[in-house]
C-alpha positions in Angstrom: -4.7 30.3 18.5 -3.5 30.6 22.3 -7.0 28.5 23.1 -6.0 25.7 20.5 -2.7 25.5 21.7 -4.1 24.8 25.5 -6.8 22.3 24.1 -4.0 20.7 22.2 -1.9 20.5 25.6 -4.2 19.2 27.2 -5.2 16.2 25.1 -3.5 12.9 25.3 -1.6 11.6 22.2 -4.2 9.7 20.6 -6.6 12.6 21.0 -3.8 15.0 19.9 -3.0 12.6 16.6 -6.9 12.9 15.9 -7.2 16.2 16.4 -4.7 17.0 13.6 -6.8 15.3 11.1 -8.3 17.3 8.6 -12.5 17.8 9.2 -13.3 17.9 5.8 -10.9 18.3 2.3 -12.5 18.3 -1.3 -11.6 18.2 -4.5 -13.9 20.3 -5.5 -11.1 23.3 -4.2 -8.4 22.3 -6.8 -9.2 24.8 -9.9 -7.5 25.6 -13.3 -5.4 28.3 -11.3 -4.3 26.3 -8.8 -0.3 26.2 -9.5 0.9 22.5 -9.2 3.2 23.8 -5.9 -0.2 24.4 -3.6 -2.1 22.3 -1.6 -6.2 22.7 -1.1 -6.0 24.9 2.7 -7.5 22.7 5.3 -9.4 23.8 7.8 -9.1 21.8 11.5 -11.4 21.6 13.7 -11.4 19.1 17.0 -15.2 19.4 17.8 -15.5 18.2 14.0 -13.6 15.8 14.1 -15.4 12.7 15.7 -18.4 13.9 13.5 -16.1 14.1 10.4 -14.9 10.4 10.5 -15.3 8.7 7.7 -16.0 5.0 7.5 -13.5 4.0 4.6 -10.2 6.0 3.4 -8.9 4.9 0.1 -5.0 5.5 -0.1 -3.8 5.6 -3.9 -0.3 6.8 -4.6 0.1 7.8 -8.5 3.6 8.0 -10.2 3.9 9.5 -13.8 0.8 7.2 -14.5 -2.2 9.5 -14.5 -4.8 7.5 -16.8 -4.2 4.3 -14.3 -5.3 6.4 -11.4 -8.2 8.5 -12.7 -9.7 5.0 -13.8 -9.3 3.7 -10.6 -10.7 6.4 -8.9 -14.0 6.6 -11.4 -14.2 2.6 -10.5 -14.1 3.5 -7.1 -17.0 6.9 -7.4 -19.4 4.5 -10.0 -19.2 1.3 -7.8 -19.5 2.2 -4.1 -22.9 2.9 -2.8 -24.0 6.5 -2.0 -24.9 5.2 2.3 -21.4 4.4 2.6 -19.2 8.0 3.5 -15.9 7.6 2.7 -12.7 9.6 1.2 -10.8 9.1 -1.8 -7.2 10.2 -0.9 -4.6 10.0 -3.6 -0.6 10.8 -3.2 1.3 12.2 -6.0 4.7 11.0 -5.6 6.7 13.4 -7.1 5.8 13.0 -10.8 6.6 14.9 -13.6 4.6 17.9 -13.6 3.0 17.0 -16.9 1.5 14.0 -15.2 0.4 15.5 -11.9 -1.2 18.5 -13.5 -2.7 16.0 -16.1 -4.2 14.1 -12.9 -5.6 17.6 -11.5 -7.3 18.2 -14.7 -8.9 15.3 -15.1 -10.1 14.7 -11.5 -11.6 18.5 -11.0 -14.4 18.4 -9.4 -14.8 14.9 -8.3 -16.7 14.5 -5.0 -15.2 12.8 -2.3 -11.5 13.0 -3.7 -8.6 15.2 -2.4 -5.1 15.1 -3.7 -1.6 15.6 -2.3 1.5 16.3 -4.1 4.7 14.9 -2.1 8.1 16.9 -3.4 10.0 14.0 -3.0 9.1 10.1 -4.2 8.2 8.5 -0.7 7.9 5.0 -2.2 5.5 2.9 -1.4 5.2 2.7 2.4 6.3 6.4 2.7 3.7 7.4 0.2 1.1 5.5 2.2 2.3 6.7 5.7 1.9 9.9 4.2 -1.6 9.6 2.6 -2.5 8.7 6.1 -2.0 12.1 7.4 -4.7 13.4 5.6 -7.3 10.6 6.4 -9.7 10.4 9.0 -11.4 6.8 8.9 -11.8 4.0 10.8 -10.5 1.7 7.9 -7.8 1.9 5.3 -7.9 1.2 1.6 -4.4 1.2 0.2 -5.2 0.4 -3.4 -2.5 0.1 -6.1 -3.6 2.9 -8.9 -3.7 0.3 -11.5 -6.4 -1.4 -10.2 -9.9 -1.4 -11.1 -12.6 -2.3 -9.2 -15.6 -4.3 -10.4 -18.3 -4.4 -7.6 -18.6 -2.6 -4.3 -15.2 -3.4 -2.9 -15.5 -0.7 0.1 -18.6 -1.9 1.2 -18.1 -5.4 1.0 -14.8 -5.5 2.9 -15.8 -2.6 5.2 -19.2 -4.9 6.1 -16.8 -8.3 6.3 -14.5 -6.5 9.0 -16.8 -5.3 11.0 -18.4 -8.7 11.2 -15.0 -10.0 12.2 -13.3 -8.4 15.2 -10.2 -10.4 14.7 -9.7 -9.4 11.1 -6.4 -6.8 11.1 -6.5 -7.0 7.1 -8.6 -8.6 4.3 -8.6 -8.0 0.3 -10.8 -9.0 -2.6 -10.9 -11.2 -5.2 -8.1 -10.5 -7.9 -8.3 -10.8 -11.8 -5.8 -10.1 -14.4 -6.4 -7.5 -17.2 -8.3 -9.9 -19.2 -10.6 -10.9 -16.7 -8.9 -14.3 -16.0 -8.5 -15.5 -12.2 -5.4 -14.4 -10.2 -4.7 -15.7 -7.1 -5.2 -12.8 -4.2 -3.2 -14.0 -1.5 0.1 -15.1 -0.7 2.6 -17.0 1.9 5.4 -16.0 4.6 8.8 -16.5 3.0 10.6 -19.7 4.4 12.9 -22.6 4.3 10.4 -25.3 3.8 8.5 -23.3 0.7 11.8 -22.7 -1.0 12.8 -26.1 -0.3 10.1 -27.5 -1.1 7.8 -25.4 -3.0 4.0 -25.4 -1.6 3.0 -28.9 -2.2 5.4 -30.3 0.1 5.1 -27.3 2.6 1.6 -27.8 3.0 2.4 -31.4 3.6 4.3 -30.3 6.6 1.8 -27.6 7.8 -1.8 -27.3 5.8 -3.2 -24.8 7.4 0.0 -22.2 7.0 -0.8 -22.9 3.4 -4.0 -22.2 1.9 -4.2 -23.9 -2.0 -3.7 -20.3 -4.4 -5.1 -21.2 -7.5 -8.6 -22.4 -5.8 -11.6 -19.9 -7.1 -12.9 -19.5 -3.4 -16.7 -18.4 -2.8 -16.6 -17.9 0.6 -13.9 -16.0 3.0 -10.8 -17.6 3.9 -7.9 -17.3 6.6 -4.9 -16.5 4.5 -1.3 -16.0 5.9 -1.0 -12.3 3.7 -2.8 -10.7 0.8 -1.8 -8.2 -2.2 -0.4 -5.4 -1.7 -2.4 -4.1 -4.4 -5.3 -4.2 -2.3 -4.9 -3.9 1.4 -7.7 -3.4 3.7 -6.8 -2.8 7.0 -8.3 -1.5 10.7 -7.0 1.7 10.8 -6.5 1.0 15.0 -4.5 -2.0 14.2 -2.6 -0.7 12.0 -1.6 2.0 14.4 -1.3 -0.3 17.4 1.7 -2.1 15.0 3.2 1.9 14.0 2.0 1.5 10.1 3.7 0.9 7.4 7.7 0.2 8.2 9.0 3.0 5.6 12.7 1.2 5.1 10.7 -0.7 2.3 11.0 2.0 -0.8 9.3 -0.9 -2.8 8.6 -4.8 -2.3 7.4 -6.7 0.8 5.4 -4.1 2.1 2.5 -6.7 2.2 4.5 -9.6 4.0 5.8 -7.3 7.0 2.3 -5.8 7.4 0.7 -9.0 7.9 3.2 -10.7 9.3 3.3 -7.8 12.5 -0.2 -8.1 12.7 -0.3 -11.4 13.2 2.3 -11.0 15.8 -0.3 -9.1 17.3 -2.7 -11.8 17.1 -5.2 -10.5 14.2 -5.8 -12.5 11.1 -6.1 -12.4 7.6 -9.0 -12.8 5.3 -9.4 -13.7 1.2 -13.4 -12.0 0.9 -13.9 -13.3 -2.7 -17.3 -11.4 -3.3 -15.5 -8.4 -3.8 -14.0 -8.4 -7.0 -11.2 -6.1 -8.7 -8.8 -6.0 -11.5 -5.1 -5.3 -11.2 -3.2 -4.5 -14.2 0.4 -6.5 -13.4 3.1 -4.1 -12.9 1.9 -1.3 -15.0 2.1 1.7 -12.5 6.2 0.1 -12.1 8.9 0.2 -14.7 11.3 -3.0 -14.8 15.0 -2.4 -14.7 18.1 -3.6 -12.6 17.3 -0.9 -10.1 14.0 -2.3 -9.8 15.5 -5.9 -9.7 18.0 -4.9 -6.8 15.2 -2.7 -5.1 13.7 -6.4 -4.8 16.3 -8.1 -3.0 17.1 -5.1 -0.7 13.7 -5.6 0.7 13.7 -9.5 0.5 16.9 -10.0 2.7 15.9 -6.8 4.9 12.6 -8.8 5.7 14.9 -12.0 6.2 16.9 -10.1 8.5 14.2 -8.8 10.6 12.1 -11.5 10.9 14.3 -14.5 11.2 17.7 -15.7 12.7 20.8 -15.3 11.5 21.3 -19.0 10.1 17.7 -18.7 8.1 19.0 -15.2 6.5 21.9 -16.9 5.6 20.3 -19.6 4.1 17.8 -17.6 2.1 21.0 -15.2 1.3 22.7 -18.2 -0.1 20.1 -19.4 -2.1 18.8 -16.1 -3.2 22.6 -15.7 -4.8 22.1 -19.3 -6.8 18.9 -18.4 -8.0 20.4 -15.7 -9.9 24.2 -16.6 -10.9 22.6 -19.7 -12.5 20.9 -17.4 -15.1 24.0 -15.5 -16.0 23.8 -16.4 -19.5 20.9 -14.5 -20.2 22.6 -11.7 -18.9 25.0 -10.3 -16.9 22.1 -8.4 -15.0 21.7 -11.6 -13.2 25.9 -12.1 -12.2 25.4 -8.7 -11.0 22.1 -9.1 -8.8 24.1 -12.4 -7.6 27.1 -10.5 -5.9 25.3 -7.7 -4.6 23.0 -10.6 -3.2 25.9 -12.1 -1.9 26.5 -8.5 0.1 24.0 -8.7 2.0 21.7 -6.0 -0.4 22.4 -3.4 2.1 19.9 -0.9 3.0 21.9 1.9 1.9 21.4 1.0 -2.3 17.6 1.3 -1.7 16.1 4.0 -4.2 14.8 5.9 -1.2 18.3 7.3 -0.6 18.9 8.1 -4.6 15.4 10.5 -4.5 15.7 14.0 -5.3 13.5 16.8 -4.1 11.6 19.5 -6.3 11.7 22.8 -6.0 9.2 25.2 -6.8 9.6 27.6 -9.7 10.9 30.3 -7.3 14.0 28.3 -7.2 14.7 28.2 -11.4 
């Protein structure tokens, strides 16, 4: 232990943040006796570890919605071919324990697949920034758990970015449930869209505004993709610090690209890989969930534009909703707290409890 502890010293950070990746973590260790409060032991090794790295991680985070993820993952195992090594790394974000145990059950023995129970619901960027502790890869999958994919999305996209040095992040082609198109890719939130919707912005700048509802065959430059989807360079995505973890939910996907483009990388539609993303099924909708939008919304606004452009999106942010007060007074009530400023401090992240272990009852 005194050895590692002088081989750790003497490492620099990036060396030192490699080193504390695990070398190798199966599924194969989680068994019927495995009580729902243990983690599979890990075993580190730094000599291991540049011989360890895997080419793809796939992030998945699973909430109280077991059957979305163990589809996912058995898209993931029956679609990706057997030269390509990756890890399947899936978050438990504090479900029940029916759920998560449900999730063990089903998953024993898959290959490739590890699991990691959180005591505490991270979120979405919190979940991810903590599935990436356990990865060792030199890209990232963050894949929504109710998504399915339909071809060989990992090697694809892994294939396309290393073809393309100035790709920080690049996603597939989306379809809805029933196999119809969905558009994959979105735009940066501003004055001229809202204005005057994407016709007219594109008018103003084309390129900033790549036509959605065009079935594309070959890659594109798009300003951001789905967050149900993300590919992403692991490096870049370090050089910019990850995922910011004030988002609990929402926007996650537009303050990723939008730092990496600060950084000068660019992001890609790669419509040959294909996927299916069932809308909003792993998510619940409820005023929390309404307000948990707009606290992300106008906390994007307020760190990535001026004061007169958050504002001005505040503003019409509060319209958008008091107008639609007669189908509820949900919508007077998102208006005010709109009107606030949706501070920070309402976010779900602050509202999360933590479980204790049976010990505790």
């Amino acid at each position: 232990m005194r050895k590692l502890r002088l081989i750790l010293a003497a490492a620099g950070p990036s060396q030192l943040s490699m080193a504390l990746q695990p070398a190798s973590i199966n599924n194969t260790s989680i068994n019927g006796s495995l009580s729902r409060w243990q983690e599979p032991q890990h075993i580190y090794s730094i000599a291991s570890v540049a011989h360890s790295m895997k080419q793809v991680a796939v992030i998945i985070i699973n909430f109280n919605s077991s059957a979305y993820t163990v589809d996912c993952i058995n898209s993931i195992l029956e679609n990706t071919a057997p030269t390509l090594s990756y890890e399947i790394i899936v978050v438990d974000n504090n479900s029940v324990a029916a759920d998560y145990e449900t999730l063990l059950r089903q998953t024993e023995g898959y290959p490739h697949l590890s699991i990691h129970r959180s005591i505490v619901n991270l979120g979405f960027s919190g979940g991810n920034m903590y599935g990436l502790q356990f990865a060792n890869a030199a890209y990232s999958f963050f894949l929504n758990n109710d998504c399915v994919l339909l071809n060989d999305n990992l090697s694809i996209l892994y294939t396309f970015m290393q073809e393309h040095p100035d790709a920080g992040l690049c996603c597939g082609q989306m379809h809805n449930s029933d196999m119809s198109f969905h558009h994959s890719f979105g735009y940066f939130p501003a004055i001229s869209l809202k204005l005057l919707g994407s016709s007219g912005a594109r008018w103003l700048s084309a390129g900033a505004y790549p036509k959605r509802k065009v079935k594309y065959s070959e890659p594109l430059r798009v300003p951001l993709v789905t967050g149900a989807a993300m590919f992403v360079d692991f490096r870049k995505l370090a050089e910019i610090g990850g995922f910011d973890t004030n988002y609990f939910l929402y926007c996650e996907e537009e303050d990723l690209a939008k730092r990496l483009q600060q950084k000068g990388y660019t992001c890609y539609l790669q419509p040959e890989a294909r996927f299916i993303h069932h809308m909003g099924k792993s998510t619940s909708r409820n005023y929390a969930i309404l307000r948990e939008n707009y606290i992300s919304l106008l906390y994007y606004h307020r760190k990535h534009h001026n004061y007169a452009a958050y504002t001005l999106f505040k503003l019409l942010y509060f319209f958008k909703n008091i107008k639609k007060f007669y189908k509820g007074a949900v919508y007077a009530k998102l208006a005010f707290f709109i009107l606030k400023g949706a501070p920070l401090t309402y976010s779900l992240k602050h509202s999360q409890q933590i479980s204790l272990p049976p010990a505790f009852d």
